[in-house]
C-alpha positions in Angstrom: 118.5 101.3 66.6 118.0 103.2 62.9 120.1 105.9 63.3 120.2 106.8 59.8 123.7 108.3 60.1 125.1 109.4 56.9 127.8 112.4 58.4 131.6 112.4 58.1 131.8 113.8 61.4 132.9 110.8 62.9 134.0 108.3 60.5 137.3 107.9 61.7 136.1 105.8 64.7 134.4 103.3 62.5 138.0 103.2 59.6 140.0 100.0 59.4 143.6 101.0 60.3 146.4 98.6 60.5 146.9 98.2 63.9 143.9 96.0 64.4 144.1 92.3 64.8 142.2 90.7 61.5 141.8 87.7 64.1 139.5 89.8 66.2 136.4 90.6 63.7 134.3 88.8 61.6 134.2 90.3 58.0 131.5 90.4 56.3 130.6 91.5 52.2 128.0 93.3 51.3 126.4 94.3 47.9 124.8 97.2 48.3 122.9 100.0 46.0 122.3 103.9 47.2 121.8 107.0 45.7 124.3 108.2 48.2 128.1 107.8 48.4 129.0 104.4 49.3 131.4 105.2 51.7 128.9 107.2 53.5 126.5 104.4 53.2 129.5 101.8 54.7 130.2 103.9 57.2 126.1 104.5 58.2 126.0 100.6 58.2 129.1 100.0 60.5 127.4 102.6 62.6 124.1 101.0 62.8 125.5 97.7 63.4 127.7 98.8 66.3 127.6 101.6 68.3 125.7 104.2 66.3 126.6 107.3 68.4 130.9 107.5 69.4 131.0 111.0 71.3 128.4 111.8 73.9 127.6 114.4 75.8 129.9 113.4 78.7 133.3 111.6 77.7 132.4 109.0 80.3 129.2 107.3 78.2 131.8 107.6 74.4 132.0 103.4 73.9 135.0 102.0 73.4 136.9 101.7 70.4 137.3 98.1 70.8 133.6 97.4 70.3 133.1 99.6 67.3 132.4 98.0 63.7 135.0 99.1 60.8 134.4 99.8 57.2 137.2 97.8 55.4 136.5 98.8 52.1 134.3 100.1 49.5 134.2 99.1 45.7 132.0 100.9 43.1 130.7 98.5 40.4 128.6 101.0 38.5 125.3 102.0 38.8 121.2 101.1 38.8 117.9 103.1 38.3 116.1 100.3 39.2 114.0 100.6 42.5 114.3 97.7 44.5 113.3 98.8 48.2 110.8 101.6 49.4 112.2 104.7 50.2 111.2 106.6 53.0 113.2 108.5 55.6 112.8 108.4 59.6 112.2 111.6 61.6 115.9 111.9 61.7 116.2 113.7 58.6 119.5 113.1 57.9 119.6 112.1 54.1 117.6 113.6 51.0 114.1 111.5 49.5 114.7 109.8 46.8 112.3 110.9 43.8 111.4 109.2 40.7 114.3 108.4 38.1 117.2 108.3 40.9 120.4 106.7 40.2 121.7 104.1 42.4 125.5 103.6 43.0 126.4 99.3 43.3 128.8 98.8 45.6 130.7 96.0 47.6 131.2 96.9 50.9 133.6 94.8 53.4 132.7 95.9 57.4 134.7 94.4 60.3 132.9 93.9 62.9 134.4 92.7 66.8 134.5 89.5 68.1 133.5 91.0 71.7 130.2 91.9 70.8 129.6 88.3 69.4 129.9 86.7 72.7 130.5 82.8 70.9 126.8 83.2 69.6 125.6 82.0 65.6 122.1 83.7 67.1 124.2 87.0 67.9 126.5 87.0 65.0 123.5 86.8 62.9 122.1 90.0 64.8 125.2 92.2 64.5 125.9 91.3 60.3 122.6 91.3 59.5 119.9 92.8 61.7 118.4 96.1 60.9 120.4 96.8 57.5 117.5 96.1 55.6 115.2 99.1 57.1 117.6 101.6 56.5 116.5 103.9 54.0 119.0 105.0 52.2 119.6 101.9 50.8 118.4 100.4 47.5 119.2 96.8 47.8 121.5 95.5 50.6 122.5 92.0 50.4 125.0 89.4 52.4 127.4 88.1 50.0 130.2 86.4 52.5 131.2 85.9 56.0 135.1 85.3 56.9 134.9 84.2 59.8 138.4 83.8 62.0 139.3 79.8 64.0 138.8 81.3 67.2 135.1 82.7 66.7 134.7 78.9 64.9 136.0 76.7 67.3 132.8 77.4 69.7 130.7 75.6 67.1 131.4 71.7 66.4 129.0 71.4 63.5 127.5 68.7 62.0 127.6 65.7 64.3 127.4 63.3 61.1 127.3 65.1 58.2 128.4 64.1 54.7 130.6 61.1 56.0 128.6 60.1 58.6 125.8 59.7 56.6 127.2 57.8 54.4 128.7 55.4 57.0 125.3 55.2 58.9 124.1 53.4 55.1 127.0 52.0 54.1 126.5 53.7 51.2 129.4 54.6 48.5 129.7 56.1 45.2 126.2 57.3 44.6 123.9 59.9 45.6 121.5 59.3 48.3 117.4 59.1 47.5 114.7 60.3 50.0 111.0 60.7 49.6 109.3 63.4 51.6 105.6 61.9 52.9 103.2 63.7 50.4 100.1 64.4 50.7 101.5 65.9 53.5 98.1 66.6 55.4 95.0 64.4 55.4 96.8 60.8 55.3 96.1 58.3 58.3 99.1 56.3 59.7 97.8 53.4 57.8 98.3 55.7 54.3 101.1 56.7 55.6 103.2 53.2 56.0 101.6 52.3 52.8 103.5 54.8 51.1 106.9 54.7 52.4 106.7 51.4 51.9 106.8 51.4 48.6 109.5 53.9 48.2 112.0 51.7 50.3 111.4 48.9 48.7 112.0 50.2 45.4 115.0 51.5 46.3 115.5 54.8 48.2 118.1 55.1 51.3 115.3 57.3 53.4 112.4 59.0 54.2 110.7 61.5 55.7 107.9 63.6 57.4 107.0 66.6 54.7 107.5 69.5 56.7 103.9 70.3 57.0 103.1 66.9 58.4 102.1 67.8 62.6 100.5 66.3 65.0 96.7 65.7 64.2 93.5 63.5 65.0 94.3 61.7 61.8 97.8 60.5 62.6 98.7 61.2 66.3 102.0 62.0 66.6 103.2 59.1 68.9 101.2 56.3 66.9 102.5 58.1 63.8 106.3 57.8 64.2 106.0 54.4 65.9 104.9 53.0 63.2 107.1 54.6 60.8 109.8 53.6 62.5 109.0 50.1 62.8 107.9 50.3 58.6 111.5 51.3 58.1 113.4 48.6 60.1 110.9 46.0 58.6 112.1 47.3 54.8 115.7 46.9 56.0 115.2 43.6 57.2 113.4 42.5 53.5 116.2 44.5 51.4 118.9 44.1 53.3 119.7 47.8 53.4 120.0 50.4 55.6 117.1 52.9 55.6 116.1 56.1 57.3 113.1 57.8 58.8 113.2 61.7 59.3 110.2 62.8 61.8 109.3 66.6 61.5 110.1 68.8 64.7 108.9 72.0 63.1 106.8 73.3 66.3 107.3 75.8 69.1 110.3 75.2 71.3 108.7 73.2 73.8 106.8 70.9 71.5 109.9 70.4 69.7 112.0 69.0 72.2 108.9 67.0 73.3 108.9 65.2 69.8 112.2 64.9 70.1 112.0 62.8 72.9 108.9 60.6 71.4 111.1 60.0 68.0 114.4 58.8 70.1 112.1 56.2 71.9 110.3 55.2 68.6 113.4 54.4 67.0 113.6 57.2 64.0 116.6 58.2 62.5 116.7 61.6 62.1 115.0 65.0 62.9 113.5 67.6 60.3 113.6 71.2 61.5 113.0 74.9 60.0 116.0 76.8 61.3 114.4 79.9 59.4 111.5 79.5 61.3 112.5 77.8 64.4 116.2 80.0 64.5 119.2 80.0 62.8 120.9 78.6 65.7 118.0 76.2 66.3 120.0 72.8 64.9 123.0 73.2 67.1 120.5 73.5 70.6 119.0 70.2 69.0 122.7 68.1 68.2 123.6 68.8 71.5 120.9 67.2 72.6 120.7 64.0 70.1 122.9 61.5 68.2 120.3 61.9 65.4 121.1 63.6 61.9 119.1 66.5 61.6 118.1 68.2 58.4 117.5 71.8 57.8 114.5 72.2 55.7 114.6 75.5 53.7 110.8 76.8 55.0 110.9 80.6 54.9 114.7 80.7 53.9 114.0 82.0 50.6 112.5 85.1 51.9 116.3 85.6 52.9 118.1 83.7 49.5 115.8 84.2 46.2 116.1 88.2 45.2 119.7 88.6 43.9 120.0 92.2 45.5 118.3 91.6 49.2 118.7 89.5 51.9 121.9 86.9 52.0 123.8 84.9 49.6 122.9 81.0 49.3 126.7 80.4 50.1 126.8 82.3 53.1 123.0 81.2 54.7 124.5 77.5 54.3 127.8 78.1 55.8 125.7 79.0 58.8 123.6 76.2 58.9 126.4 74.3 58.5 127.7 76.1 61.6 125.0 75.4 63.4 125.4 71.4 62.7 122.8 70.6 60.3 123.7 67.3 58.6 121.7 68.0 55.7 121.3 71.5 54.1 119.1 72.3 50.9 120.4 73.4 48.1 119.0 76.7 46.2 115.6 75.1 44.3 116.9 76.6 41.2 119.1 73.4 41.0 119.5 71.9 37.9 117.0 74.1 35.8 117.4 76.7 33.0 117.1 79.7 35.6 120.3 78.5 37.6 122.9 80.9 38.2 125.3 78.9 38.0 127.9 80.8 40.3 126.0 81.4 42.8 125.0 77.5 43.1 129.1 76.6 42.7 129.4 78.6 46.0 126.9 77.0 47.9 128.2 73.6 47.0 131.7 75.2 48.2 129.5 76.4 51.2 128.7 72.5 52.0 132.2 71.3 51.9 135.0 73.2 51.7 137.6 72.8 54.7 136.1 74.4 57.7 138.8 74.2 60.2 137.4 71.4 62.9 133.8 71.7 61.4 132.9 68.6 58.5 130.8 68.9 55.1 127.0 68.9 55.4 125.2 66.6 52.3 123.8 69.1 50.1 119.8 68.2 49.4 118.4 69.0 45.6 114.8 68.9 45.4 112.0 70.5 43.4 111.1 68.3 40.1 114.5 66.0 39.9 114.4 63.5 37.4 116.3 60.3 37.2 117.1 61.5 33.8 119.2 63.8 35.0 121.2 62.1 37.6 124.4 62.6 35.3 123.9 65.9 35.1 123.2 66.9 39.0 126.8 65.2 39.6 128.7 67.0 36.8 127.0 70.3 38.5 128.2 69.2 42.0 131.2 67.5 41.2 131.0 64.5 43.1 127.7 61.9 44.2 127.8 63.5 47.1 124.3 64.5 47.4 121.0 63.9 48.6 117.8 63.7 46.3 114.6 64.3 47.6 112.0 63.3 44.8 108.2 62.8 45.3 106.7 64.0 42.0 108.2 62.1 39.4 107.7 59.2 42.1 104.1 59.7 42.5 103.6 60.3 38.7 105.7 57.1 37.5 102.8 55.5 35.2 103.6 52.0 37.2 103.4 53.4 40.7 105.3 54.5 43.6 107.7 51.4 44.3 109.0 51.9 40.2 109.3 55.4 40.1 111.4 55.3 43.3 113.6 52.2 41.3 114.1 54.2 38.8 116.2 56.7 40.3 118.3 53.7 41.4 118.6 52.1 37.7 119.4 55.6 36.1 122.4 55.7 38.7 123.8 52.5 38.1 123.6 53.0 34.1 125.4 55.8 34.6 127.7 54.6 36.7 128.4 51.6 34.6 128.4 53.6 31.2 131.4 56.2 32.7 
């Protein structure tokens, strides 16, 4: 839409007033920089994201108030001179260029926006908070911090069909964090590598598996042939260790294909689905539980275009709490995990995002993964407060100095002499 309205004209259709039902909107923060005033700018948002024009021509085509979005409130925080976005204005010419050695006001911005133009929908919901904010010129950085997000507009969305506790009941698991390699080299292995491979893992130890998520469908490893086997690797390593283990197939395709691997990894007896909601949808996990028993993971391809810059895009927390939504099982964590770089807040709230009471919805087993060492098991808990994670490891498996089957027993042993030392 990009109306670019910055004019007081008309504010008072899009103002918060006491008389409205909480109940009805979703809220949603914002952090925001401009070298306008804030309130304009929350108000040019609330626009954009709702009606954008109020008072027509004729009377007849003026929307109603019901569907408009409402600026809740605006707090300055200081200012910037950094650039973070392009400026440029659309033929509108409704607000000034802005030159060389501008100052940007910070802001937090809280806009309301109407359950009746959310029609039950993550896919829609995503639209209305989010959608063409980040073209609008006269902002600096713009960035989704939170969504509160009222029972009724929840209660359309079941969630995870295992998460967390399912998970752990599916491996009779307790007390400890779960272990998963992802299938690397992920191109260029036949099925034989393949079996070879995981093989090794799950005898030395991990709980699961699974397809990296640039494994497809290819001459080398058919897709069929490839999770048969897979499967039947993993429920022959169950039968020697007498654990439960898990096989994750990749999904990551176009709609159609998707639900047609879907179909092929039911009947070949995997255990769970790997999908790209950034890619694939953010709703994209929900459409598949509703149409499997299996756990589904939500790999994090493309999400960090929306999660890594501090000042643009969406908050960690808040990009989980939707997939969480949605019913992912398992949910990456931000890849920052555990190294110097962490911002520590920021990764408290997306662990909050995992599991905190969500009315009907369960907790979703937060995934760390990038470099995690057995080493630092201890440390990974204290962050997250609890076992209660997944690891996916594959380096410091593939580069233990006495192979694959070791490295993935010593993520095990580390656990246990932890455990046993506290």
């Amino acid at each position: 839409m990009s109306t670019e309205s910055l004019s007081r004209k008309d504010i008072h259709f899009f103002s918060w007033n006491d008389t409205l039902d909480r109940q009805a909107y979703v809220l949603a923060g914002y952090y925001v920089e401009s070298p306008f005033d804030p309130e304009l700018v929350a108000f040019g948002m609330a626009k954009e994201q709702s009606a954008g024009l109020v008072q027509m021509r004729d009377p007849r085509h003026n929307p109603s108030p019901a569907a408009l979005a409402r600026v809740v409130s605006v707090e300055v925080l200081g200012e910037s001179q950094q650039p973070i976005l392009p400026q440029y204005r659309l033929n509108t010419g409704v607000y000034k260029m802005v030159g060389e050695g501008s100052v940007f006001t910070r802001a937090r911005i809280c806009i309301a926006y109407p359950l009746i133009n959310l029609n039950a929908s993550l896919t829609n919901l995503w639209n209305v908070v989010f959608g063409e904010l980040p073209r609008l010129g006269f902002l600096n950085a713009i960035r989704l911090v939170d969504l509160d997000i009222p029972k009724s507009f929840l209660a359309n969305f079941p969630g995870p069909r295992h998460g967390l506790n399912g998970l752990r009941n599916i491996l009779a698991v307790r007390g400890r964090p779960l272990f998963c390699r992802s299938c690397r080299p992920a191109v260029g292995l036949d099925v034989e590598a393949m079996c070879a491979i995981n093989e090794a893992v799950l005898r030395g130890g991990f709980d699961a598996v699974k397809d990296d998520e640039l494994t497809v469908d290819s001459a080398l490893a058919p897709y069929q042939e490839r999770v048969t086997a897979l499967a039947r690797t993993t429920r022959r390593l169950e039968q020697e260790t007498g654990e439960r283990k898990l096989y994750f197939v990749n999904i990551i395709d176009d709609p159609a294909k998707s639900f047609e691997q879907l179909r092929i990894a039911e009947k070949a007896g995997a255990d769970g689905v790997l999908i790209a909601p950034a890619i694939q949808g953010l709703a994209f996990a929900g459409f598949i539980a509703q149409r499997t028993e299996l756990p589904i993971i939500a790999h994090n391809s493309v999400e960090d275009i929306f999660t890594r810059y501090q000042k643009f895009g969406v908050s960690p927390a808040t990009y989980l709490k939707l997939m969480r939504m949605s019913g992912a099982d398992l949910v990456f964590l931000p890849p920052y995990f555990g190294t110097a770089e962490a911002n520590h807040e920021e990764l408290q709230l997306a662990v909050t995002a995992c599991r905190k009471p969500l009315d009907q919805i369960q907790p979703s087993l937060p995934i760390i993964a990038g470099g995690k060492q057995p080493d630092k098991l201890a440390e990974y808990a204290a962050i997250i407060g609890s076992p209660d994670f997944m690891v996916i490891a594959a380096t410091s498996v593939d580069e233990y100095p006495r192979g694959l089957e070791a490295g993935a027993r010593a993520f095990r042993q580390a656990w246990d002499r932890f455990a046993t030392q506290s």
